[in-house]
C-alpha positions in Angstrom: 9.9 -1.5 107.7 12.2 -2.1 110.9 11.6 -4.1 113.8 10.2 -2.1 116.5 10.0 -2.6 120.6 6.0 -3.1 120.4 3.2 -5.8 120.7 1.1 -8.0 117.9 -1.6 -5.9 118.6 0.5 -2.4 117.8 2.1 -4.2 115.2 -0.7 -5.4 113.6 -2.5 -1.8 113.8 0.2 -0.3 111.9 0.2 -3.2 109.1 -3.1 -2.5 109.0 -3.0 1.4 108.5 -0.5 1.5 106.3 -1.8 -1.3 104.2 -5.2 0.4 103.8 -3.2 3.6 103.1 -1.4 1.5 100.4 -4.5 0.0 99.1 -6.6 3.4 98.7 -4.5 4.9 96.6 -3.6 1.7 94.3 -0.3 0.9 95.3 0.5 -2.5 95.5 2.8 -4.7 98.6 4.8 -7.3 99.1 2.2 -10.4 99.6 3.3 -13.9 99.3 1.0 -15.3 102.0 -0.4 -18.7 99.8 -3.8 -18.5 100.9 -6.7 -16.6 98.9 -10.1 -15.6 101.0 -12.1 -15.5 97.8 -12.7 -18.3 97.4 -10.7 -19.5 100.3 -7.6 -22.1 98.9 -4.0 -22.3 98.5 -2.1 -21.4 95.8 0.8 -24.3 95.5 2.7 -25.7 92.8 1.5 -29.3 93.6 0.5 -31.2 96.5 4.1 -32.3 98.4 4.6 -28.2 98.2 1.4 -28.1 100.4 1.9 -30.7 102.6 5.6 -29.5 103.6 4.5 -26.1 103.9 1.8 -27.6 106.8 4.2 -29.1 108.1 7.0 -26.0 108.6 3.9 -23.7 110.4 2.8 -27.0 112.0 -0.5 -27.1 110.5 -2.5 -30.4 110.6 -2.6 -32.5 107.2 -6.4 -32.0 107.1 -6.6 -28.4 107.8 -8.8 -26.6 104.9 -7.6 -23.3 103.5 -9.7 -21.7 106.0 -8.8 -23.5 108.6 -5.2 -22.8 108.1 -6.0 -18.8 107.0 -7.8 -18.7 110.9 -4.6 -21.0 112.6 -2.4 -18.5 111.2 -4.8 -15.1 112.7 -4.4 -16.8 115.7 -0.8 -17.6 115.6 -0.2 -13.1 115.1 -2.8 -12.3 117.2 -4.6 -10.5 114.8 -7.7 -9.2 116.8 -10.1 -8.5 113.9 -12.8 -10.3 112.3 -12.5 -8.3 109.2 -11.5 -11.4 106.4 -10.3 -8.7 104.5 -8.4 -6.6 106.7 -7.0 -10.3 108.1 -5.5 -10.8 104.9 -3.9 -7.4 104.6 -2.0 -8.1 108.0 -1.2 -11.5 107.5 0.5 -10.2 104.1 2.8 -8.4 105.9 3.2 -10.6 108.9 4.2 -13.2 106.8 6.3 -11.3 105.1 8.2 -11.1 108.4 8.8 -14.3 109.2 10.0 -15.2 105.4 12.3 -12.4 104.5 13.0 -11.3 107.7 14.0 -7.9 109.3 15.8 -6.7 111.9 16.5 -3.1 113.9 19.3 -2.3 111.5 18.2 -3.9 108.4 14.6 -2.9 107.0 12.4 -5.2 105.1 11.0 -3.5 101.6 7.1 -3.2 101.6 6.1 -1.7 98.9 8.0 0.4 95.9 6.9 2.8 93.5 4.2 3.9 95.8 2.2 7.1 94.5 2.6 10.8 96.0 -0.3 10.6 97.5 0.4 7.5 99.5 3.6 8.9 100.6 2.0 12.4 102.0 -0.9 10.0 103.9 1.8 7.9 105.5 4.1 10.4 106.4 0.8 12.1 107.7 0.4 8.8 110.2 4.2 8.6 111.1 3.1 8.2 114.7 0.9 5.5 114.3 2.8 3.7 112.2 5.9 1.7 114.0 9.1 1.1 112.8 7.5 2.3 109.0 10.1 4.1 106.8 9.5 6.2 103.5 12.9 6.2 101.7 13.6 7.8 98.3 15.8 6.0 96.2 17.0 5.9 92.5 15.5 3.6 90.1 16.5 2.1 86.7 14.5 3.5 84.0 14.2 2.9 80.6 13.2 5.9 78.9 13.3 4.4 75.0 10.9 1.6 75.9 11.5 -1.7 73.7 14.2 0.2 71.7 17.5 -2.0 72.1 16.0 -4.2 74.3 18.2 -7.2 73.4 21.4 -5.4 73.7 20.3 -4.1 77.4 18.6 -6.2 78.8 16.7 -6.2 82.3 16.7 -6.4 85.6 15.4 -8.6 88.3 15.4 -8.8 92.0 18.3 -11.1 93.1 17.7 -14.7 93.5 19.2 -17.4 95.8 21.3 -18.6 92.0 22.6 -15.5 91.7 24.0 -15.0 94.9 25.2 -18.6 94.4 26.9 -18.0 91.2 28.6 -14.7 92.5 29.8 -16.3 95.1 31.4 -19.5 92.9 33.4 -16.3 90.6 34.9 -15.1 93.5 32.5 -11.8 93.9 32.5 -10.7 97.4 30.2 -7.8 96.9 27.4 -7.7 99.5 23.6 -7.6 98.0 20.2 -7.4 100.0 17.6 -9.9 99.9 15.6 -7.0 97.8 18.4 -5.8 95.7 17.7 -5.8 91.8 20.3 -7.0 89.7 21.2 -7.9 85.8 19.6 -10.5 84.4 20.2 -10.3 80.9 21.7 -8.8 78.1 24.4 -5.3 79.1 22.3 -5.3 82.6 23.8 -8.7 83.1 26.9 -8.6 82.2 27.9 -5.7 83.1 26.7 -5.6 86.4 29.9 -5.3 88.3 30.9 -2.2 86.7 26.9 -0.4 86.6 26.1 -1.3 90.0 28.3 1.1 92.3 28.7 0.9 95.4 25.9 1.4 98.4 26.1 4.1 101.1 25.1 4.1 104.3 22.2 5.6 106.0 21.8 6.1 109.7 17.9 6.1 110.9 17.1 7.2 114.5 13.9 5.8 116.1 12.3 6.3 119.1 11.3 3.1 121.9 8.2 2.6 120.1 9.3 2.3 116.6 9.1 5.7 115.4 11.3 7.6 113.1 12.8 10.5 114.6 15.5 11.8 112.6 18.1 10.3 109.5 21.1 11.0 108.5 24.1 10.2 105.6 27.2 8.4 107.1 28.6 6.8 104.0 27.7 7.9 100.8 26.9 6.3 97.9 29.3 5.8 94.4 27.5 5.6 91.6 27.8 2.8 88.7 30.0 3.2 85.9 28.5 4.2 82.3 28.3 1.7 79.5 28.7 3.5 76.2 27.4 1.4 73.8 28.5 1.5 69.7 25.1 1.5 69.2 23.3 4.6 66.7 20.4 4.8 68.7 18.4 6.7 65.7 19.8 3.9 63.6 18.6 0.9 65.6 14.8 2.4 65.7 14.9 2.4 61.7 16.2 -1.1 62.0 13.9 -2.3 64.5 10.6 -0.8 62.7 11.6 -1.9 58.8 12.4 -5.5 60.4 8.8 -5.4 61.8 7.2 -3.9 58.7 9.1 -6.1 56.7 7.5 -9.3 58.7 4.0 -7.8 58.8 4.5 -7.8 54.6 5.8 -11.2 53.9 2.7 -12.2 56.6 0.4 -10.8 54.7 1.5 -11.6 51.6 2.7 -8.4 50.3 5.1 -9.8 47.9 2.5 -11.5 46.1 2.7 -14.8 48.6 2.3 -14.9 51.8 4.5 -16.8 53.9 4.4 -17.4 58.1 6.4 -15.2 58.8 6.6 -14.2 62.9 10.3 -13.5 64.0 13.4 -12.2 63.0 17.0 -10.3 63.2 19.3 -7.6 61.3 22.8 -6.5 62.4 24.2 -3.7 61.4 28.0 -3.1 61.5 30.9 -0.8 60.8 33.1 -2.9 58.4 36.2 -1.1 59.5 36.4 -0.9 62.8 33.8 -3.9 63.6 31.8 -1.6 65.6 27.7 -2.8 66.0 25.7 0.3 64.8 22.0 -1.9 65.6 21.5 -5.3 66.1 17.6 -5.9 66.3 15.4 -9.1 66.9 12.3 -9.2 66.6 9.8 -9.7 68.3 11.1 -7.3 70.8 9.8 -6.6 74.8 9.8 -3.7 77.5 12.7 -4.3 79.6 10.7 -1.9 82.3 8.1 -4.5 83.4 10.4 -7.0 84.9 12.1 -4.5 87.2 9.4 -4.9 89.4 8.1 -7.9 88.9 6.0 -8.6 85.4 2.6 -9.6 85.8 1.7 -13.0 84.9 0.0 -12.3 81.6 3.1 -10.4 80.4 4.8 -13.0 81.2 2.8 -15.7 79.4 2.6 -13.3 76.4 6.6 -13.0 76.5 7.5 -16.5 76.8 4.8 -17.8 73.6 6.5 -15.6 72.1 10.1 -16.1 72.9 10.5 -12.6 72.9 13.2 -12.3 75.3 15.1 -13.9 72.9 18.0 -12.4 71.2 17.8 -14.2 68.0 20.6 -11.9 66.4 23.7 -13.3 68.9 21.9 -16.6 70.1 19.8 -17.9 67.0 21.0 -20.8 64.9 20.6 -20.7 61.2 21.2 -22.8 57.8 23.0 -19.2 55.6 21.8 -20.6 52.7 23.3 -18.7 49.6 24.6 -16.0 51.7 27.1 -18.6 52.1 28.2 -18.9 48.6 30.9 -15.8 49.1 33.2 -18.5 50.9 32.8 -21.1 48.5 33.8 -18.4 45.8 36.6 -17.1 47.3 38.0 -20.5 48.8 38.1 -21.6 44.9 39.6 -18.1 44.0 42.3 -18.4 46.4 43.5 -22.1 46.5 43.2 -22.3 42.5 40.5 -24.5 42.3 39.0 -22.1 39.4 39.7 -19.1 37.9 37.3 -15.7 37.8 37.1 -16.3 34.1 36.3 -20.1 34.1 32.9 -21.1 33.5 31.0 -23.7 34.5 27.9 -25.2 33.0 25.0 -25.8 34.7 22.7 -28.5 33.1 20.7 -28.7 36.1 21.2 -31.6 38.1 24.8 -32.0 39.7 25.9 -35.6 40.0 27.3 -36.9 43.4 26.2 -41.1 42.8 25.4 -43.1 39.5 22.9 -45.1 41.8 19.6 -44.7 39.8 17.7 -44.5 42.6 20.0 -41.5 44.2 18.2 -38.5 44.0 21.1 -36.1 42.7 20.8 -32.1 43.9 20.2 -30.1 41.5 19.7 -26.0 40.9 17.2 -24.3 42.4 16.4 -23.0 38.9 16.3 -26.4 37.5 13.7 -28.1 39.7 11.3 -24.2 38.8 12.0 -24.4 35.4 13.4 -27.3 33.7 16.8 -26.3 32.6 20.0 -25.3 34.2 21.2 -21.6 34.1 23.9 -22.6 31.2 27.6 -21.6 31.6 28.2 -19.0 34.1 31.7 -17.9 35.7 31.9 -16.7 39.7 30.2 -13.3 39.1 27.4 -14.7 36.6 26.7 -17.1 39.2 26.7 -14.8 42.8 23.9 -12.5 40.5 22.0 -15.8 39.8 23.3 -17.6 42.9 23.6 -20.6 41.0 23.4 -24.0 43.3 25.0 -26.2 40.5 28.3 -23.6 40.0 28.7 -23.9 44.1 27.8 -27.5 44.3 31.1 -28.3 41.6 33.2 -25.3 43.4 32.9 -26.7 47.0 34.1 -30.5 45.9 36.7 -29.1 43.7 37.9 -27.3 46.9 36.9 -30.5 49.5 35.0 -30.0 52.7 38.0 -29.2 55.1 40.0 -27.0 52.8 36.0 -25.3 52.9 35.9 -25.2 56.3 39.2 -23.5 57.0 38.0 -20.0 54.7 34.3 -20.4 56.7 36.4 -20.3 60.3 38.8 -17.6 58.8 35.7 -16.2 58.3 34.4 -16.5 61.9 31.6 -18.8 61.2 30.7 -21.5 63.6 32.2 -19.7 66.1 31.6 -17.0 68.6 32.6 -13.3 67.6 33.6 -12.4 71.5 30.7 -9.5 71.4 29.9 -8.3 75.0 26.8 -10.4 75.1 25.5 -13.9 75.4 25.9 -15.3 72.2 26.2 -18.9 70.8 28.5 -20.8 69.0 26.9 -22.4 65.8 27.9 -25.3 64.0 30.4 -25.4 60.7 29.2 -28.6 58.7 32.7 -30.6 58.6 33.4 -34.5 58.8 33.9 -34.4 62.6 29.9 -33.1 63.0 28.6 -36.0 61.0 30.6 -38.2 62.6 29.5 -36.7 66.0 25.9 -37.8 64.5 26.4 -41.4 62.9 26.7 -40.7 59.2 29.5 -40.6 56.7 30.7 -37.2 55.0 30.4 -37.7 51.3 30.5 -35.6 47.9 26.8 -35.1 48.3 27.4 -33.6 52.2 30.1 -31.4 50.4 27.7 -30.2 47.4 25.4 -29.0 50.4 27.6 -27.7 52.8 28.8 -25.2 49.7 25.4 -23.8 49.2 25.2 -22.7 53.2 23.2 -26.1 53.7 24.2 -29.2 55.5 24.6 -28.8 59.5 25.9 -25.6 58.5 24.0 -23.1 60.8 25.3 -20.0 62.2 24.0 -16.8 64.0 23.2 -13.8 62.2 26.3 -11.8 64.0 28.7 -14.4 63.1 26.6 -13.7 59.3 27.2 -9.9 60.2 31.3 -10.4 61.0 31.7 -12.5 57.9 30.0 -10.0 55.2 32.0 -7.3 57.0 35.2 -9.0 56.3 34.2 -9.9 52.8 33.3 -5.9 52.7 36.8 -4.6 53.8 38.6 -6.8 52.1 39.0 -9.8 53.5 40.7 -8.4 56.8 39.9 -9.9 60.5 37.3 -8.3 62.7 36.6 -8.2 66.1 32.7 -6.8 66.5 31.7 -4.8 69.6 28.9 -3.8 71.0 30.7 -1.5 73.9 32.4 1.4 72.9 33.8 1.9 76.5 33.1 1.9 80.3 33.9 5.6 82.2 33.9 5.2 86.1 31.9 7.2 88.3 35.2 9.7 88.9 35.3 10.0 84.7 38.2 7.9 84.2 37.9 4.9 81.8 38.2 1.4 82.5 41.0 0.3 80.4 40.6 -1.8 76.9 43.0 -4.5 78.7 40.9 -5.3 82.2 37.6 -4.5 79.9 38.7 -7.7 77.4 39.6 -10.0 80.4 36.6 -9.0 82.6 34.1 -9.5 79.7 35.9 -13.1 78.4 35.5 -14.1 82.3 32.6 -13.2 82.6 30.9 -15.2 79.5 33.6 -17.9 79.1 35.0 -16.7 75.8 38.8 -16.6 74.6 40.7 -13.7 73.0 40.1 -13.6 68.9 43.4 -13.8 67.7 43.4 -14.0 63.8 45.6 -13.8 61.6 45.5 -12.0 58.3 45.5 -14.6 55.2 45.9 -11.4 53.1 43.8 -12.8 50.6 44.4 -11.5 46.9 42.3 -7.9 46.1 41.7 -9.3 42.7 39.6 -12.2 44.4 38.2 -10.1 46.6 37.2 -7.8 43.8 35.7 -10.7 41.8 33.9 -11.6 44.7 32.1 -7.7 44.8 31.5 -7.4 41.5 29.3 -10.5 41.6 27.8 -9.2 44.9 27.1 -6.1 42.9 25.3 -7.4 40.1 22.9 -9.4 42.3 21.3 -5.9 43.4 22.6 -3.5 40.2 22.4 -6.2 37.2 18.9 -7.3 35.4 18.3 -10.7 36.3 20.2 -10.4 39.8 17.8 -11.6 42.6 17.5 -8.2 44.3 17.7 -5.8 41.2 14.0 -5.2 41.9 14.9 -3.7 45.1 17.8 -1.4 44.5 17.4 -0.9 40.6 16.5 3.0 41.5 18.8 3.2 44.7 20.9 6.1 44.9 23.7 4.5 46.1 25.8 1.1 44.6 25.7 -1.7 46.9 27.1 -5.4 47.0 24.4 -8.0 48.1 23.5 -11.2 48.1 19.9 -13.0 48.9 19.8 -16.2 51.0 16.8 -18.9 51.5 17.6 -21.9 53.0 14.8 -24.8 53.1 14.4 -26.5 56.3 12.6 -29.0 54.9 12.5 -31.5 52.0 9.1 -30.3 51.1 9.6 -28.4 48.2 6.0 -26.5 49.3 6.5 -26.3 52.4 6.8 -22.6 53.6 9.3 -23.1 56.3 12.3 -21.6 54.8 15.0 -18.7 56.5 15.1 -15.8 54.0 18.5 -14.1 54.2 19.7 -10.6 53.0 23.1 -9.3 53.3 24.9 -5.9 51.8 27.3 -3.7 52.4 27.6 -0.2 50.7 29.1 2.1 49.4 30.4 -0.5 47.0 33.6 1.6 46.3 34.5 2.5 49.8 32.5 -0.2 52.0 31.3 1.8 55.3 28.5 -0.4 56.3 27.3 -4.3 55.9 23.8 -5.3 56.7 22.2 -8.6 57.4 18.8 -9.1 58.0 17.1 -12.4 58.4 13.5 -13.5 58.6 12.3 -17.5 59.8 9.1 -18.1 57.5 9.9 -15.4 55.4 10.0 -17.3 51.7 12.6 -15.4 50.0 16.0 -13.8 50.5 14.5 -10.9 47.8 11.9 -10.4 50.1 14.1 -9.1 53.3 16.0 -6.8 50.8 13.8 -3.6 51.4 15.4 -3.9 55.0 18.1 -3.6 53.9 17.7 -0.7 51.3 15.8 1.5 54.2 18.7 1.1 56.6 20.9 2.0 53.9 18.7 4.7 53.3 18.9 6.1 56.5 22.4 6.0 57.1 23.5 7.4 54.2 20.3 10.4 54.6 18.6 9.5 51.6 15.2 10.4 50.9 12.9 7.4 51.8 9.6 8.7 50.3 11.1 7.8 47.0 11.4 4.2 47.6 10.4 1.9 44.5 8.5 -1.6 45.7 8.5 -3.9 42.5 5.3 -5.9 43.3 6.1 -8.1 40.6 8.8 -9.8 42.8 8.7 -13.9 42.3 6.4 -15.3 44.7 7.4 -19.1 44.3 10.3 -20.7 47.1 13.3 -20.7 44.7 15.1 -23.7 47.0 18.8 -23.5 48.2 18.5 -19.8 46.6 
């Protein structure tokens, strides 16, 4: 709608047309006009909202809502004693005076309208002053919830946004209606997917109507974000993660545990490339385009479903951990691969008798420690007492320098929001009042402690233990190609997207850590899913292809019944020439063992296995095994 030449009462005749028009065939308009007519009252956030907005339209204090809904008929000139048709007007007319318009610069009624609505208005052109049909492109997401995460969605721009573009030095010129990125690719990626507007000349008449349009400028489209993502491979990821939460729910394994939210990444362990990254639960980046209803809403943010737990959740590892612990010991001596070490079940930090001393996980189920065991014997039984011995023979900072090598604790640089974890060390329990001790260090080896990390930092780190103990940096962007077809180079891509979220460059250096260690390291990986008596050979016993793994449940509480425990999965395969690594991770979800069919129908997929051939061992251990 542009401002014509033309009276309230024209004016208000062709609101009130097109409005009905609108109306009649279920299209919706712009309406923020705070009063209601059944019942009549406001709709305010509290009562100093009300009062100031009195006093900006010079309303008295003690008007009523109806009081105020007839000042304001009055104040448009709205001849009509038709409540409804009142309200449809003063929609509009208020619109006016909030947004604004001008002659050159139209004011967005309504989008999305139907065909039929369009045909009756273009029908009523001369009735309608200074109305406008225009037909423009809109985003559409054609996969629904697939990858919704990684996109992200758009919003119409607010007063922040235009505040924060400004403050980064963007000069680009948006209208009051324009939708932008708000999260996720959308978001940052904005600069490069938006384009560039045209220009469109409209010729009216005295009276407001259109008589003729034409192109003076035209539009340059966005750039394309190609993403590393397997689109085929992120649906598999995305439905097993929910299957896999709907089992451990209903107690499928042969417990049942709370389980309600989750994550897996899926990488390329050689170039570092994300093939899926899913988090569940999951929404429809669609609805918010134009505005999601308020139940939507609600439902959403319960949920926290807008929520990319992969890049921005915060979690104790657990015994997915244990690969650093193994190959900091491997590499600065502090044990052999053929050493053993024997676990009598509880690991002595104090001689205080009234110090409760940690001990196994199989220990506190059972009784008795898991005997002498060397690095591989104790990955496939992920032995707590082994890593508790390890970790203080190798001291907390040494620890802490293979878990950073490792890129834990601290942001991959992915093209996303992501944060940054903590990396239990002396300085964080200092930060928090307490004194780092052996018994801090015993935990801290086992992927406990104020250890917590995101599941993509999880993903980089099994990817480097995968290829060999080589740096990584993960992507999610494969490239950008302008509109013309050229590409934006991998030098101004870098720098745009560490501007953009605040990150520096990842410059590592290779510690060119010993194969042998490395190779230790696997082996024990690949008992824990090919071995008897590793916790996920019930899983992948019958899988086609060798793996590595390793399962992960970290307790969040001291309760040893409590239910609130992160189960952890992570693999790569093929075990002789590592393509892939996995890492899936479920809150609530009991056990790491649990997670592992994930895992195994990813795997399944990629490699185009059969999946109706997929063995499920319901005799799986229900119990919590703690620290596993």
């Amino acid at each position: 709608m542009y401002k014509a030449k033309t009276d309230d009462e024209q004016l208000n005749s062709s609101i009130s047309l097109m409005t009905s028009i609108l109306e009649n065939n279920g299209n919706s308009y712009v309406d923020t006009f705070p009063i209601s007519i059944e019942p009549f009252e406001y709709h305010f956030g509290s009562e100093e909202e009300l009062a100031e907005w009195k006093e900006k339209y010079e309303i008295p204090t003690t008007a009523s809502a109806e009081e105020a809904f007839y000042l304001f008929r009055d104040k448009y000139n709205i001849n009509s004693e038709d409540v409804k048709e009142i309200r449809r007007i003063l929609a509009i007319r208020y619109a006016i005076s909030t947004i604004g318009y001008s002659t050159t610069k139209s004011m967005e009624i309504s989008d999305e309208i139907s065909r039929n609505a369009a045909v009756q208005l273009q029908e009523n052109s001369q009735n309608l002053t200074g109305i406008n049909i225009v037909v423009e492109p809109i985003r559409v997401y054609h996969t629904g919830t697939l990858a919704s995460h990684i996109i992200g969605y758009m919003g119409r721009i607010s007063a922040e946004d235009e505040k924060k573009f400004e403050e980064e030095g963007d000069d680009y010129e948006y209208a009051p209606d324009d939708k932008i990125g708000k999260t996720g690719i959308e978001s940052v990626f904005e600069k490069y997917l938006r384009g560039t507007d045209g220009t469109k000349q409209i010729d009216m008449s005295v009276d407001g109507t259109v008589t003729g349009e034409y192109t003076s400028q035209e539009a340059i489209g966005g750039a394309n974000v190609v993403l590393t993502i397997d689109a085929n491979l992120q649906r598999i990821a995305e439905d097993a993660l929910e299957r896999n939460i709907m089992k451990i729910r209903e107690g499928g394994f042969g417990q049942a545990f709370p389980a309600e939210t989750g994550s897996v990444v899926v990488t390329n362990v050689q170039t570092g490339e994300i093939l899926a990254m899913a988090s569940y639960p999951d929404y429809e980046p669609e609805l918010f385009y134009n505005g999601i209803s308020k139940t939507k809403l609600d439902e959403y943010n319960s949920a926290k479903a807008t929520y990319n737990r992969a890049a921005q959740g915060q979690y104790p590892p657990g015994s997915i951990f244990k690969m650093v612990t193994a190959i900091a010991g491997l590499d600065s001596g502090a044990i052999s691969a053929e050493e053993t070490i024997n676990d009598n079940g509880k690991y002595i930090v104090s001689d205080d008798p009234e110090y409760n001393n940690p001990a196994c996980w199989y220990f506190n189920d059972y009784g008795v420690g898991h005997g002498r065991l060397n690095i591989e014997g104790a990955l496939m039984k992920s032995c707590n007492y082994f890593f508790f011995e390890v970790g203080n023979r190798v001291g907390i900072d040494n620890l802490d320098v293979y878990a950073d090598y490792f890129g834990l604790g601290k942001k991959t640089g992915i093209e996303i929001p992501e944060s940054q974890g903590t990396l239990a060390s002396r300085e964080v329990a200092k930060s928090r009042g307490e004194v780092w001790s052996k018994a801090y260090t015993a935990s801290a080896s086992i992927g406990q402690s104020y250890n917590a990390f995101t599941p993509i930092q999880m993903a980089k780190y099994i990817s480097m233990v995968a290829n060999g103990g080589h740096p990584l940096d993960l992507s999610i962007v494969k490239n950008v190609i302008n509109s013309n077809g050229s590409q934006v180079s991998d030098n101004e891509l870098n720098s745009y997207v560490n501007k953009t979220l605040g990150t520096e460059p990842l410059n590592m250096e290779d510690r060119n850590i010993n194969p042998e260690i490395i190779e230790t390291v696997h082996r024990g990986m690949k008992s824990v899913a090919e071995e008897e008596g590793g916790t996920a050979y019930n899983i992948f016993r019958d899988f086609e292809i060798e793996i590595g793994g390793k399962t992960g449940s970290a307790e969040l509480s001291n309760n040893k019944d409590s239910k609130d425990v992160i189960a952890w999965f992570a693999g790569f395969a093929p075990y002789e020439n590592p393509e892939i690594a996995i890492v899936v991770m479920v809150e609530k979800g009991g056990h790491g063992n649990y997670t592992a069919e994930v895992v195994r129908e990813i795997m399944a997929e990629y490699f185009g296995m059969n999946m109706e051939q997929v063995y499920e061992d319901m005799s799986a251990v229900s119990e919590v095994e703690a620290f596993r």
